[in-house]
C-alpha positions in Angstrom: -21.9 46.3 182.3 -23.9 49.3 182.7 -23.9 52.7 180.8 -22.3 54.2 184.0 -19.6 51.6 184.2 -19.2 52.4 180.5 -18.9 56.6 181.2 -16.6 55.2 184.3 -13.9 53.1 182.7 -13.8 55.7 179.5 -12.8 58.9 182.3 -10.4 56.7 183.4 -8.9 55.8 180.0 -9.0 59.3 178.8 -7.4 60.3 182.0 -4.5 57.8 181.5 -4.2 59.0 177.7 -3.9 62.1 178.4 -1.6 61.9 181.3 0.9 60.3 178.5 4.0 62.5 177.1 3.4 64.1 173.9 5.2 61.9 171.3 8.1 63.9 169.0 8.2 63.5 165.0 11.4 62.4 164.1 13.8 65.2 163.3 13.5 64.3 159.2 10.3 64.0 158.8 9.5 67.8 158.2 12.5 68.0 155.5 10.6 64.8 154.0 7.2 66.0 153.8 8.9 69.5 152.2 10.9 66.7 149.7 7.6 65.7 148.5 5.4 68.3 148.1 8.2 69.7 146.2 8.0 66.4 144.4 5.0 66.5 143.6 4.1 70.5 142.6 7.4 69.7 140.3 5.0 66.8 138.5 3.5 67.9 134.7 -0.2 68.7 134.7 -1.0 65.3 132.7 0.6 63.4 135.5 -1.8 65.4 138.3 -5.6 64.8 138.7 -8.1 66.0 136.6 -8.4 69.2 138.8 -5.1 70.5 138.0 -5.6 70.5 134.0 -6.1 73.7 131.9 -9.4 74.6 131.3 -9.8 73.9 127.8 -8.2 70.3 128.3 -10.7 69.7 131.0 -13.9 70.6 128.8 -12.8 68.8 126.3 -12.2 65.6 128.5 -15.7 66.0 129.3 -17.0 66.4 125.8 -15.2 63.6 125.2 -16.4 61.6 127.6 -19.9 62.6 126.8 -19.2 62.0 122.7 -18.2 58.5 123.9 -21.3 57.6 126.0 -23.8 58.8 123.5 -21.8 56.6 120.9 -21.9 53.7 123.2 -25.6 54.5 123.7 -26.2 54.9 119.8 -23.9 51.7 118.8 -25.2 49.1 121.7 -28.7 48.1 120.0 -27.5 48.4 116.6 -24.9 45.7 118.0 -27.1 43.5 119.9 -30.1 42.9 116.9 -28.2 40.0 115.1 -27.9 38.1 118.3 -31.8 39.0 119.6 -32.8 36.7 116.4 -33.9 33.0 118.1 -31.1 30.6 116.9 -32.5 27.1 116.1 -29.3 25.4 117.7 -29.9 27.2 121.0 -33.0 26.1 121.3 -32.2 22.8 120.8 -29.0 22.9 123.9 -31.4 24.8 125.6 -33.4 21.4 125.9 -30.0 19.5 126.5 -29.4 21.8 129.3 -32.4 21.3 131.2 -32.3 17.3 131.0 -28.4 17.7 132.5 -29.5 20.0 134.9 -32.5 17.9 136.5 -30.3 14.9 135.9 -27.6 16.8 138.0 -30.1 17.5 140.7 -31.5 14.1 141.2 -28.0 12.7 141.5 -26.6 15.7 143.8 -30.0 15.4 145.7 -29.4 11.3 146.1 -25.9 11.4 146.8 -25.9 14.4 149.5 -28.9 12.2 151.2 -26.8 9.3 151.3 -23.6 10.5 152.8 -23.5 10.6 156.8 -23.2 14.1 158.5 -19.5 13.8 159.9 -18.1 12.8 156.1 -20.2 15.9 154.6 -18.6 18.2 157.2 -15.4 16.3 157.5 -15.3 17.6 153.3 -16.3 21.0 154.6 -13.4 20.9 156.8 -10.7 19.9 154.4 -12.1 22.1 152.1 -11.5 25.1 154.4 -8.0 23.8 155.3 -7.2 23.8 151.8 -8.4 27.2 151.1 -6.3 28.5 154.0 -3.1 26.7 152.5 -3.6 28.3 149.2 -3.7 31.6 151.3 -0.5 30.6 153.1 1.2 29.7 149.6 0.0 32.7 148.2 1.3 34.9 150.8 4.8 32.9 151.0 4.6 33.7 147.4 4.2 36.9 147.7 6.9 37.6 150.4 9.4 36.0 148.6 9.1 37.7 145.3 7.8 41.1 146.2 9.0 42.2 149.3 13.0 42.6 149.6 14.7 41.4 152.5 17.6 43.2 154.3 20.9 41.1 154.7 21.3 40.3 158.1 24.6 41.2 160.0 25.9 38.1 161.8 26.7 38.9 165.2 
């Protein structure tokens, strides 16, 4: 399409949207939205955001705060120096790792070769279909513990 069939087709939605009837808010919904803004101004400051807490309470959240990170700043190296120390043992799985690891490759690398295409993403498949019925369970799951359900009236 081009940029004036673009400007065309969006007069012609706009005129169609606005040719539509104004739609009405149901007749509760003010006395609701009064409900809870009553609701909440009713709510103690310590339930409200930060904005709505004395002065004094708010400074000293933020000293707080500020006391903490310094003492998380302070603490952290004085915390970390017994583990910076080389530890003999590590070295030595260190080695064990890297032999598992290029042993892992080698096989991973000879298997993956051997396998034809359609069986490799014949596995990709079923692995996807899997995932998605895990999603399905969880959301069955989900629906039939969390979300109530309304009795139905025969008819």
């Amino acid at each position: 399409m081009t940029p004036e069939d673009f400007r065309t087709l969006e007069q012609r939605v706009d005129r169609q949207l606005r040719a539509q009837p104004a739609r009405t808010a149901p007749a509760t919904l003010h006395a609701r939205v009064l409900a809870e803004l009553a609701r909440r101004e009713a709510l103690p400051w310590r339930r409200r955001s930060l904005a709505y807490w004395p002065l004094p309470l708010r400074v000293a959240f933020l000293l707080a705060c500020m006391a903490g990170a310094w003492a998380s700043l302070r603490l952290v190296p004085s915390l970390i120096e017994p583990f910076s120390r080389p530890l003999s043992w590590l070295d030595s799985a260190g080695g064990w790792v890297s032999f598992l690891d290029s042993l892992f490759a080698y096989v991973g690398s000879a298997v993956l070769h051997s396998l034809p295409a359609p069986l490799l993403y014949g596995g990709v498949l079923g692995l996807g279909a899997l995932y998605a019925l895990l999603a399905g369970i969880g959301v069955a799951a989900y629906r039939t513990l969390y979300i109530p359900v309304e009795p139905q009236q025969w008819r």
